[in-house]
N, C-alpha and C positions, 0 to 999 in steps of 0.2 A: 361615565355612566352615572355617578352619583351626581353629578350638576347635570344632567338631562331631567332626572327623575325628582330634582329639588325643585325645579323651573317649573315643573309639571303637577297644579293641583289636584288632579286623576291620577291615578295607577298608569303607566306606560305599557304599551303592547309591548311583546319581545322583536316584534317585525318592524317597529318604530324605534325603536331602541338599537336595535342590529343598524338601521338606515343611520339614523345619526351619526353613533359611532364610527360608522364607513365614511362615510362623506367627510370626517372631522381627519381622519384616517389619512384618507387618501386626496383629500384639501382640494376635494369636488362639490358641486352641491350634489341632492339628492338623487335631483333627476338625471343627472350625466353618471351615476354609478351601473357598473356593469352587476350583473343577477351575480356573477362570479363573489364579485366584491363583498353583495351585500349575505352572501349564503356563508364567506368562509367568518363573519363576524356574528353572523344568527347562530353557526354551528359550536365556535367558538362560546358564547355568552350560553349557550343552551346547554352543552356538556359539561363546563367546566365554570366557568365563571358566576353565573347567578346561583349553582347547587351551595357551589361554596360561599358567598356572599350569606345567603338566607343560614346557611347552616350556623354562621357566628352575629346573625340578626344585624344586619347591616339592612336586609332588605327580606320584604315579604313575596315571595315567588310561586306562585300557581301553576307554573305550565305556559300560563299567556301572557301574565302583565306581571309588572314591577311595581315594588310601592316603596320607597323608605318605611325605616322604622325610625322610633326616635332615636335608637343607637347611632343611626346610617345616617340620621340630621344634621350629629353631633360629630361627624368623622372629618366634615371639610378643614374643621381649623386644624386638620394634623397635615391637611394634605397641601406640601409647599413643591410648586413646578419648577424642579432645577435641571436647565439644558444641559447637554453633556458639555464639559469644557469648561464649568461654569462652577462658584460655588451657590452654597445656599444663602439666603438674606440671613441668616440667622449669627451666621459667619462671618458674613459683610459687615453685618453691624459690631460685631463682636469687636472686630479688628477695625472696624473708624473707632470703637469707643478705647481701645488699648492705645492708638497713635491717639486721639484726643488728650486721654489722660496723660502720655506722654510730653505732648505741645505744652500744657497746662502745666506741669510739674517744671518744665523748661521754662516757662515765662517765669512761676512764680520766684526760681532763682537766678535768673535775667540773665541762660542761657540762650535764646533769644534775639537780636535784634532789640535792645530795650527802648529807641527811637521809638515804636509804638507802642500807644496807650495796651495798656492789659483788654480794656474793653474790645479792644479791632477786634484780640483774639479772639475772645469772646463770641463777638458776631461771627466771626469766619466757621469757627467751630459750631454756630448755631446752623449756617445759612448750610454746610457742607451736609448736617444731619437732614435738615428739608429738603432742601433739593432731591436728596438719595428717598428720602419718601416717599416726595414727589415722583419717582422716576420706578420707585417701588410697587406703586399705584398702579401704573400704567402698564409695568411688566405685569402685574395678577391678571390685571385685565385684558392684557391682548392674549397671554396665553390658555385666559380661563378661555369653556367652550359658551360661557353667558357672554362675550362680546358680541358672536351672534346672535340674535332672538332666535330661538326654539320654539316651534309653531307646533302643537298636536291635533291631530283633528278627534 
C-alpha cells in the first residue's frame, strides 16, 4: 500500500488502492479480479488498516483517498521483503562479512593455501560482496510492487 500511494502524485481512491492491492494479491491483473476479491481487501483496508495507518500518521485518510504523510515517505527504508524460508539481507550480509573477516584473518597467518597472492583473496572477497548486491538489487525489485508500473486514472 505504501509503494502504491508513493508512486502516486495524487491522493489514491480507497477503490484504487483496494484493486491494486488484489491484483498484487492474487497475481491477476486488475481486470481478471472477481467483485469478491476486490470487496474483501476494500473492506479489509477500510475497517482496519487505513484507520490504524492514519491514527500513527503514516497516511492521511478521508473516507475516499489515501495520501502519505512525510512519516509514511519515510517508513520504506524499514520496510525489507523477507520470503518465508529465507533470511533477511541484513543477516546475509552480517554472516558473508563474519566468513570474510574469518578468510582474511586465515590468509594473513597462511592458514590458507599460501600458493596465492593475498590479493586473489582480496578480489574474491570483493567480487562475492558485488555480486550478492547485485543479486540484492534485483531481489528488491522483483519483489517491490514498483516492478510493475502503477497507472491511476
Amino acid at each position: 500500500m505504501i509503494e502504491i500511494c508513493e508512486q502516486s502524485v495524487e491522493p489514491v481512491s480507497l477503490s484504487d488502492l483496494a484493486q491494486e492491492i488484489a491484483a498484487t494479491e492474487q497475481e491477476k491483473e486488475v481486470a481478471e479480479l472477481t467483485g469478491k476479491e476486490r470487496k474483501r481487501i476494500y473492506t479489509s483496508l477500510q475497517q482496519v488498516h487505513l484507520p490504524m495507518m492514519a491514527r500513527a500518521n503514516v497516511i492521511e485518510y478521508d473516507g475516499r483517498t489515501v495520501e502519505l504523510t512525510e512519516d509514511g515517505s519515510d517508513i520504506t527504508i524499514y520496510m525489507d521483503i523477507v520470503p518465508s524460508g529465507t533470511v533477511s539481507w541484513a543477516v546475509y550480509y552480517f554472516g558473508l562479512s563474519v566468513i570474510s573477516t574469518i578468510t582474511l584473518i586465515g590468509v594473513y597467518f597462511d592458514v590458507y593455501p599460501p600458493q596465492l597472492p593475498d590479493i586473489i583473496w582480496a578480489v574474491l572477497i570483493t567480487a562475492v560482496f558485488g555480486s550478492s548486491s547485485i543479486v540484492h538489487l534485483y531481489v528488491i525489485k522483483q519483489f517491490s510492487m514498483g516492478w510493475f508500473p502503477v497507472q491511476f486514472k
